[in-house]
C-alpha positions in Angstrom: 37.2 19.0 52.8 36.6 14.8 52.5 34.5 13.0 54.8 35.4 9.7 55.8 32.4 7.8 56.4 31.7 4.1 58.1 30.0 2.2 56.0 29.9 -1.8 57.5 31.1 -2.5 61.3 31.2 -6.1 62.5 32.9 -8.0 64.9 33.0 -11.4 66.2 31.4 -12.8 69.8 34.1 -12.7 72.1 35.1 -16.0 73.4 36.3 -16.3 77.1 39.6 -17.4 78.2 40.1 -21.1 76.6 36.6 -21.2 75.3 34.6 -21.4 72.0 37.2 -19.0 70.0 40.6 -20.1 71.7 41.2 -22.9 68.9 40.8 -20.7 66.1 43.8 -19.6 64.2 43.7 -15.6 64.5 44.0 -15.4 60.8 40.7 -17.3 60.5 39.4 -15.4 63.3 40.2 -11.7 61.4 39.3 -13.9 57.9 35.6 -14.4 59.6 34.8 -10.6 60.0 36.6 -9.2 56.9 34.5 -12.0 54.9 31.3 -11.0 56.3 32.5 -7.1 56.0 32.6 -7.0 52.5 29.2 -9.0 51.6 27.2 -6.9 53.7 28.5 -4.0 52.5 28.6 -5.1 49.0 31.6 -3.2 48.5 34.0 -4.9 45.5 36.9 -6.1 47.7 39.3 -5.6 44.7 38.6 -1.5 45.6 40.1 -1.9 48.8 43.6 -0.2 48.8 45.0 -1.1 52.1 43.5 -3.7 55.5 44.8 -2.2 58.2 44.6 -4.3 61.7 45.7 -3.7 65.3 47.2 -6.7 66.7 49.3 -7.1 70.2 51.9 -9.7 70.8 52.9 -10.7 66.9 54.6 -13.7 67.2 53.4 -17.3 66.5 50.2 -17.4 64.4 50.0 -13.4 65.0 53.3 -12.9 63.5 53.9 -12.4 60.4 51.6 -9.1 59.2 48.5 -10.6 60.6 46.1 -8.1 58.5 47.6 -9.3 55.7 47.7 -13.1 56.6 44.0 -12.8 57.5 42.7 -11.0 54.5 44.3 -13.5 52.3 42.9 -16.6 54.3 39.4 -15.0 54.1 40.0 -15.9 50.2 39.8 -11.5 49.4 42.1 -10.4 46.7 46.0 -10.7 46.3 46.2 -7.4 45.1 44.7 -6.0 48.4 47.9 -5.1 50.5 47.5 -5.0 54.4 49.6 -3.4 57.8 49.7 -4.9 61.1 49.7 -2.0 64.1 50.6 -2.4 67.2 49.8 0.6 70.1 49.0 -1.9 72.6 45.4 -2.1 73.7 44.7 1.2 71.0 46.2 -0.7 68.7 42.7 -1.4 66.5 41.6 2.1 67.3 44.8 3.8 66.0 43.5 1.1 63.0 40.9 3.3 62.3 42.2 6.6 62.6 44.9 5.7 59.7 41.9 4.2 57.8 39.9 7.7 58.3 43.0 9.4 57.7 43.7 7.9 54.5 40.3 8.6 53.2 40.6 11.8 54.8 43.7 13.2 53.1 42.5 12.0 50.0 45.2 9.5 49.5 42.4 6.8 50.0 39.1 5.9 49.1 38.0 2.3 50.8 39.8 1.3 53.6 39.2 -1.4 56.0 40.4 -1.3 59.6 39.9 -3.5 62.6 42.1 -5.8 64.9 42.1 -9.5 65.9 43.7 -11.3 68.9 43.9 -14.7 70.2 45.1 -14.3 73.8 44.4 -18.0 75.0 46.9 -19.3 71.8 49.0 -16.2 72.6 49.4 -15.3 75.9 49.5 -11.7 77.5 53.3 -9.7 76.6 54.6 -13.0 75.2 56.1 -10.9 72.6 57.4 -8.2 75.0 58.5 -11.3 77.3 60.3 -13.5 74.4 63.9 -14.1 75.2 63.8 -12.6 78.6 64.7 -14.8 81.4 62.4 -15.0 84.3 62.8 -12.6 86.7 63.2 -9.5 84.3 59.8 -9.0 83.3 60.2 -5.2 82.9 61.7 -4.9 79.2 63.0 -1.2 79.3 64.9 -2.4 82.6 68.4 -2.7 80.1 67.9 1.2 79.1 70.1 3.7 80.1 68.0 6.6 78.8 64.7 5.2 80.2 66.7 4.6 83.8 67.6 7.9 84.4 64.2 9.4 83.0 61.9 7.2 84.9 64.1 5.1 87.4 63.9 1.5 87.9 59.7 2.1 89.1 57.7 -0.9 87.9 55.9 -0.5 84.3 52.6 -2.5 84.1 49.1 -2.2 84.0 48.5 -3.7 87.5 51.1 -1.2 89.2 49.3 1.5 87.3 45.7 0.4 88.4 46.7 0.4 92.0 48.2 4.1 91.4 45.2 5.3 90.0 42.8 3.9 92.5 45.2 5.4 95.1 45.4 9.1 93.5 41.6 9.3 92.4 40.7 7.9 96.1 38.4 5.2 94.9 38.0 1.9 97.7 37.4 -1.4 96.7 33.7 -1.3 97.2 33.4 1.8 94.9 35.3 -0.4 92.3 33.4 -3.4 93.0 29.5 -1.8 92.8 30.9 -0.7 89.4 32.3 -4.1 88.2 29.6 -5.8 89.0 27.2 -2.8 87.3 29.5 -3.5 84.4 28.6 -7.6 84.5 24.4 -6.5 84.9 24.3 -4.6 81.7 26.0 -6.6 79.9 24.1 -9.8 80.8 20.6 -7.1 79.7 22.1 -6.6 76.1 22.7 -9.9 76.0 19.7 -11.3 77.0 17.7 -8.5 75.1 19.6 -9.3 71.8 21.0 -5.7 71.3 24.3 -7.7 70.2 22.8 -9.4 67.5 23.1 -7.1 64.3 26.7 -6.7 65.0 27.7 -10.0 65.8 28.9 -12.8 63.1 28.7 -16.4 64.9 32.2 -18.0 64.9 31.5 -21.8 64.4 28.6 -22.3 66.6 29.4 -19.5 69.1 27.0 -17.0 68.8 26.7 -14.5 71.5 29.8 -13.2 73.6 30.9 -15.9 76.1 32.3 -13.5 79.2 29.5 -11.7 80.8 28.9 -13.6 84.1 25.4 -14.9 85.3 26.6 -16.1 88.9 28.7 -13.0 90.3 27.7 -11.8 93.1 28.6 -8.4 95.1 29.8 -11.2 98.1 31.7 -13.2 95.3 33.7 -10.5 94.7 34.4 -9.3 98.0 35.6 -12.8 98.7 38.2 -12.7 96.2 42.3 -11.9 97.5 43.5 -8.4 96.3 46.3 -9.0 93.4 48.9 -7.2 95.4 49.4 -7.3 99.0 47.8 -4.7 100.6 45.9 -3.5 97.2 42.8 -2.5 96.5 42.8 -4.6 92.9 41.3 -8.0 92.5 40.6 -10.2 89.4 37.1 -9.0 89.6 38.3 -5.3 88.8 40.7 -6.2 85.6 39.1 -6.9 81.7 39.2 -10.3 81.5 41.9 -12.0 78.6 39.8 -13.3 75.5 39.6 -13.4 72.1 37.9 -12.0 68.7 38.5 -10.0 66.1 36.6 -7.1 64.6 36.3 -5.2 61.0 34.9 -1.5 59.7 35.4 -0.1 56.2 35.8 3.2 55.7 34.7 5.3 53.0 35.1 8.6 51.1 32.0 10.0 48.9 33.5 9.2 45.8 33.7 5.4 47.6 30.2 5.7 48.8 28.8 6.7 45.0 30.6 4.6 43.0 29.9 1.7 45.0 26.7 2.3 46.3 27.6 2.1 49.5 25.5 3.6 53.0 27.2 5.6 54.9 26.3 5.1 58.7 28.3 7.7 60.4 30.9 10.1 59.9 34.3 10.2 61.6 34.0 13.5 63.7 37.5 14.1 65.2 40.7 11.7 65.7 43.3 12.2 67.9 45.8 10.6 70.5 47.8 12.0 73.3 50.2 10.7 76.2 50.7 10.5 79.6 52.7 9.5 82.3 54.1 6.0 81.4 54.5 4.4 85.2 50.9 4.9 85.8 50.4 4.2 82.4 46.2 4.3 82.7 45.0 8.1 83.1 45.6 8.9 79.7 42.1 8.9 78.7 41.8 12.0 81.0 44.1 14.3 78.9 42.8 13.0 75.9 39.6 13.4 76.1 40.4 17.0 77.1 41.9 17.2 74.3 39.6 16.1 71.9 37.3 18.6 73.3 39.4 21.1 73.4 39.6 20.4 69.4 35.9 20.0 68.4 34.1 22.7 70.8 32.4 20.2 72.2 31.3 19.2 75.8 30.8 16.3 77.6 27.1 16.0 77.4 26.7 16.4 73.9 27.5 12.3 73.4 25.0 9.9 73.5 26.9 7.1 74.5 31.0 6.5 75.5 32.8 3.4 75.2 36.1 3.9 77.1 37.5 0.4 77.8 37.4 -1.5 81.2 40.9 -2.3 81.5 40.3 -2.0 84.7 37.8 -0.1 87.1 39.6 2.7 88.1 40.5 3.6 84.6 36.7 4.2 84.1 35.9 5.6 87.4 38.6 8.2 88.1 37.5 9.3 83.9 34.2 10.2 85.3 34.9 11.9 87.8 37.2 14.0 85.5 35.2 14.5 83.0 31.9 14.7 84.9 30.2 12.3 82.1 26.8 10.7 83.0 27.4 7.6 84.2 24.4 5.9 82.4 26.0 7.3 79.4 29.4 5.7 79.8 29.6 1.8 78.7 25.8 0.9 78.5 25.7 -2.2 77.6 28.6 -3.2 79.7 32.3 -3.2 79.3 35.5 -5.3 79.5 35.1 -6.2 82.5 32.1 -8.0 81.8 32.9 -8.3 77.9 35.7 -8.8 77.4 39.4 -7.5 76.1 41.3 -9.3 73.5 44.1 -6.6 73.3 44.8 -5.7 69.6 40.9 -6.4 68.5 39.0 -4.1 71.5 39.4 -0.7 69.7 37.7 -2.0 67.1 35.0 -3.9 69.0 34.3 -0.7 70.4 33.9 1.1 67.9 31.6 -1.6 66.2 29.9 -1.5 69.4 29.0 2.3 69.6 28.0 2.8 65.9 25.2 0.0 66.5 24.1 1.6 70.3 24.0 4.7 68.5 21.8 3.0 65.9 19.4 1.5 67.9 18.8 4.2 70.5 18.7 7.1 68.0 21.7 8.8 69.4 23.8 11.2 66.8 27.6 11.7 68.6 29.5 9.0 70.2 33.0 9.0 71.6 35.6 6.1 72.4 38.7 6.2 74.5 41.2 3.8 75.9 44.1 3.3 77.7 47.1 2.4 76.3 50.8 0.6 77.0 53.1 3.6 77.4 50.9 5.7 79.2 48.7 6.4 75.8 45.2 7.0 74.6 43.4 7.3 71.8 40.0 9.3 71.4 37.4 8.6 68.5 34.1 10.6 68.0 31.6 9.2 65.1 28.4 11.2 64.3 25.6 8.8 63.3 24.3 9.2 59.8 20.6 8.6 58.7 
């Protein structure tokens, strides 16, 4: 059987809402980490056989096959093809499960995967939004097959949020003491430079720009619920931003013809659905799932990264799963850090390998929620 091993992870900071990175051109922005990729690695970038990237809302400068656009403006080789794919806030994560699967199967040796987005150029569901008029922001609102499966119920991640808080019976101060948890840790990584290694400055932005230094437990309280009558604020939601991230993945014949290091090995891959109106509890099933496919149990990770979309997502996982809290999201998550859409499952992923690096830790495992009611689940096993 092949192993697909990771052999380079980097990612960009990620710039706040109309900050450092929001004027850079999201081909530059995926250009910066596939640059960097490749001379750290010091793979030949004319061995690469495919650049696969997650991207969300590809229109405008995302349009276009982004991975393709950005490889080429990075200056890499013509003869390097690339694919843009798009399973919402998976959609970099499902980026590297065709990379490991490509090396995997043995139709591929050296793949790169990763994910860029520019969400203060490109705002949230412009593309699912394009050509609507306002007032008919639910695009499957014209289908007669989705109308009599699911009824005319509102699809969208705030809806869902509210749904899960209400069904996992979490309050707004539960939500809240986690939020703000969330903004601590990642303001210790920071400040303790565990970012650093992982990181490629972007044009004099060096460190990610989101974590914030002045919230405060009363801040938050303080803030208007996003519904009437809901337990969601904007304190409980990933905040919009932007980045990019890049891994390459590698088979042993890769690794020994081009020298190459592996640092870990792609344990398991897979991706399972849920229900689409609440849209955010897919991690659950997954992750059951993805034990259910390894043997493994929930304590045998070192650390989780399982995206902040928003807090009940996280919370209502734990209590599921019965993970260690201190485990899940150590150094903060989007929330605090950040979720530029088609670039997070990559950023996490970037973000675990190097937290399992510096702590020691040998099994990791990502998850996310995605549009659709949809989540992909990733374990790596650290090498060396």
């Amino acid at each position: 059987m092949n192993e697909a091993y990771i052999v380079g992870a980097v990612r960009t900071p990620v710039g706040r809402r109309n900050g450092g990175l929001s004027g850079a051109h999201p081909a530059d922005l995926g250009a910066h980490v596939l640059r960097e990729l490749m001379d750290r690695t010091g793979a030949d970038p004319s061995a690469v056989e495919d650049v696969i990237f997650g991207c969300v809302d590809t229109i405008g400068p995302q349009a276009g096959d982004v991975a393709r656009t950005c490889w080429l403006a990075a200056g890499l080789p013509e003869e390097v093809p690339g694919v843009t794919v798009d399973r919402q806030c998976g959609s970099s994560q499902q980026a590297l499960h065709f990379a490991a699967q490509a090396v995997l199967s043995g139709t591929g040796d050296l793949v790169v995967a990763g994910g860029v987005q520019n969400m203060s150029m490109i705002p949230i569901s412009s593309a699912m939004l394009a050509g609507r008029p306002l007032g008919h922001e639910n695009p499957f609102a014209g289908s007669k097959g989705w109308a009599a499966r699911y009824g005319t119920a509102e699809v969208s991640q705030f809806a869902g949020a509210e749904q899960m808080a209400a069904a996992w019976d979490l309050s707004r101060e539960d939500m809240e003491r986690y939020a703000y948890e969330s903004h601590r840790r990642a303001l210790r990584a920071v400040d303790a430079g565990h970012f650093r290694r992982e990181i490629v400055p972007y044009e004099g932005v060096a460190d990610d720009e989101t974590p914030r230094r002045d919230t405060t437990p009363e801040k938050m309280a303080a803030l208007r619920p996003l519904t009437e009558g809901g337990r969601l604020t904007a304190a409980l939601a990933s905040q919009i931003s932007d980045g990019a991230a890049a891994l390459l993945v590698a088979s042993p014949r890769a690794v020994r013809d081009h020298g190459l290091t592996p640092r870990a090995r792609v344990h398991h891959l897979s991706v399972r659905g849920a229900d689409p109106i609440m849209m955010l509890s897919a991690p659950i099933p997954a992750t059951a799932h993805a034990l259910g496919r390894t043997g493994m149990a929930i304590d045998d990770f070192d650390a989780i990264e399982i995206n902040e979309a928003f807090a009940p997502v996280v919370l209502a996982w734990i209590k599921e799963t019965g993970a260690d809290p201190a485990r899940v999201n150590p150094n903060g998550g989007a929330i605090a850090l950040g979720h530029p859409l088609g670039a997070t499952g990559a950023v996490l992923t970037v973000k675990l390998l190097h937290e399992l690096e510096r702590t020691g830790g040998r099994y990791g495992l990502q998850t996310m929620c995605e549009g659709g009611g949809q989540a992909n689940v990733t374990v790596i096993e650290r090498l060396g």
